[in-house]
C-alpha positions as CSV (number, residue, x, y, z in Angstrom):
1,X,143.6,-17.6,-180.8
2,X,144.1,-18.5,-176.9
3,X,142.0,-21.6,-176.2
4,X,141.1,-21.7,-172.1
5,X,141.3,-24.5,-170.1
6,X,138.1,-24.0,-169.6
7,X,137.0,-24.0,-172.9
8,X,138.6,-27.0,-173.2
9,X,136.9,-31.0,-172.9
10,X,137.8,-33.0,-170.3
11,X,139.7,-35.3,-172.8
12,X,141.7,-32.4,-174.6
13,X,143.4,-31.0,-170.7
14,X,144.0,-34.6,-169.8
15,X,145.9,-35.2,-173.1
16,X,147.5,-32.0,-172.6
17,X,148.6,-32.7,-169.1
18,X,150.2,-36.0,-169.9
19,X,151.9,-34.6,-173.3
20,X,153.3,-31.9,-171.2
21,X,154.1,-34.4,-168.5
22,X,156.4,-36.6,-171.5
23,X,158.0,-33.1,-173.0
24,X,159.5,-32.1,-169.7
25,X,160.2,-35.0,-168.0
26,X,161.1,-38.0,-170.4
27,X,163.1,-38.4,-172.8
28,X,161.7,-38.9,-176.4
29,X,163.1,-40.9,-179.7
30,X,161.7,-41.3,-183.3
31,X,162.6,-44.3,-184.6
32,X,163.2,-48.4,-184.8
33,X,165.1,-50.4,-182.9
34,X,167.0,-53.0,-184.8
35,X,169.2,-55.9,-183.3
36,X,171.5,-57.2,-185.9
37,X,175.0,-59.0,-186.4
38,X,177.6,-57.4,-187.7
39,X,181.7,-58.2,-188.5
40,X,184.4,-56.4,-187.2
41,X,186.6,-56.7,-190.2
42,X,189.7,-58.1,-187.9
43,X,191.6,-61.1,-189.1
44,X,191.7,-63.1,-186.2
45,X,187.9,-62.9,-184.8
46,X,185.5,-65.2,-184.7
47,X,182.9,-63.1,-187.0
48,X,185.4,-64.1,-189.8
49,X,183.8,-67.8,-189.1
50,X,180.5,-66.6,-189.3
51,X,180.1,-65.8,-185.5
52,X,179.0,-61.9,-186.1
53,X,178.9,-59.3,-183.1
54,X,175.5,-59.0,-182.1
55,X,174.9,-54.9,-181.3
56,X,171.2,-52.6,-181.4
57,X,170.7,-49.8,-183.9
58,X,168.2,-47.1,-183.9
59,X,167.2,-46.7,-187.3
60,X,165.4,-43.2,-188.5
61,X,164.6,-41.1,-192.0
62,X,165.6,-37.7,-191.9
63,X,165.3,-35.6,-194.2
64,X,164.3,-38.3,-197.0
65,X,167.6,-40.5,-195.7
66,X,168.0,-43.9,-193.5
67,X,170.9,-43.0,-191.0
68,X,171.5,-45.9,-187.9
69,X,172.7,-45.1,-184.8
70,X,174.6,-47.5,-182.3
71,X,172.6,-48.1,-179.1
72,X,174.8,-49.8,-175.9
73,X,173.5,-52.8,-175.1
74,X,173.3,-51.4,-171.2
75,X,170.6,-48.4,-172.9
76,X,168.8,-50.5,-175.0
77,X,165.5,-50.5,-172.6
78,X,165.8,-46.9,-172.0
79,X,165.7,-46.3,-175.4
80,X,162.9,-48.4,-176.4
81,X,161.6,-46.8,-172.9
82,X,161.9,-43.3,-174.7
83,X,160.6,-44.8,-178.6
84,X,157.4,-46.0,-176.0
85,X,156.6,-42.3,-175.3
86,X,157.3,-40.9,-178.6
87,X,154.4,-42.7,-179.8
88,X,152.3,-41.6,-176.6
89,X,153.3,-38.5,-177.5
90,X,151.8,-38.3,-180.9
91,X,148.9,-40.0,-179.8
92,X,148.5,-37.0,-177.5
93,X,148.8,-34.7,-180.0
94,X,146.1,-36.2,-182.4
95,X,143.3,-36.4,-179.4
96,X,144.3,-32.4,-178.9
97,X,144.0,-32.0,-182.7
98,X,140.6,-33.8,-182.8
99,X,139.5,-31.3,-180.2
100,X,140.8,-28.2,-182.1
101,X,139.6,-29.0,-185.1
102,X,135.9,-30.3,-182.8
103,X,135.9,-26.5,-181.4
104,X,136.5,-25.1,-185.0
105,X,133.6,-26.6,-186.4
106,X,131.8,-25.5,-183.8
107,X,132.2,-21.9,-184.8
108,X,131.1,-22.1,-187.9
């Protein structure tokens, strides 16, 4: 079933507009971002003496398992950046769900 803009609230096109806006034009990630400490494992460091190397993760479930992903400190913001429209993003997509499922109670 084709819905029209027309058909469409005022709410539902402007969610739509600034979903499709995200999709295109910014970058998306799923995910948490995680600041820990970690050792290196070298002999000689200073994490050996409890002076750890602070680094970001992105942390994420896929498929039922916890992977981690190493995040440069110089893309930290961008990625938290991209985490901040994920969530717009599905935000978006539950107003536009509310509306489809407004329009298919209406038919009944």
């Amino acid at each position: 079933m084709t819905t029209y803009r027309a058909h469409m609230s005022k709410r539902e096109r402007e969610a739509r507009c600034k979903l499709t806006k995200i999709v295109h034009d910014l970058g998306l990630l799923r995910g948490t971002i995680r600041d820990i400490e970690r050792c290196c494992g070298s002999t000689d460091c200073k994490c050996i003496r409890g002076q750890k190397h602070p680094m970001t993760c992105l942390s994420q479930m896929k498929n039922g398992k916890s992977r981690s992903i190493y995040i440069a400190q110089k893309d930290k913001e961008k990625a938290i950046e991209w985490l901040n429209n994920y969530k717009q993003a599905k935000e978006l997509l539950e107003i536009i769900c509310d509306e489809c499922i407004g329009r298919l109670k209406g038919k009944d």
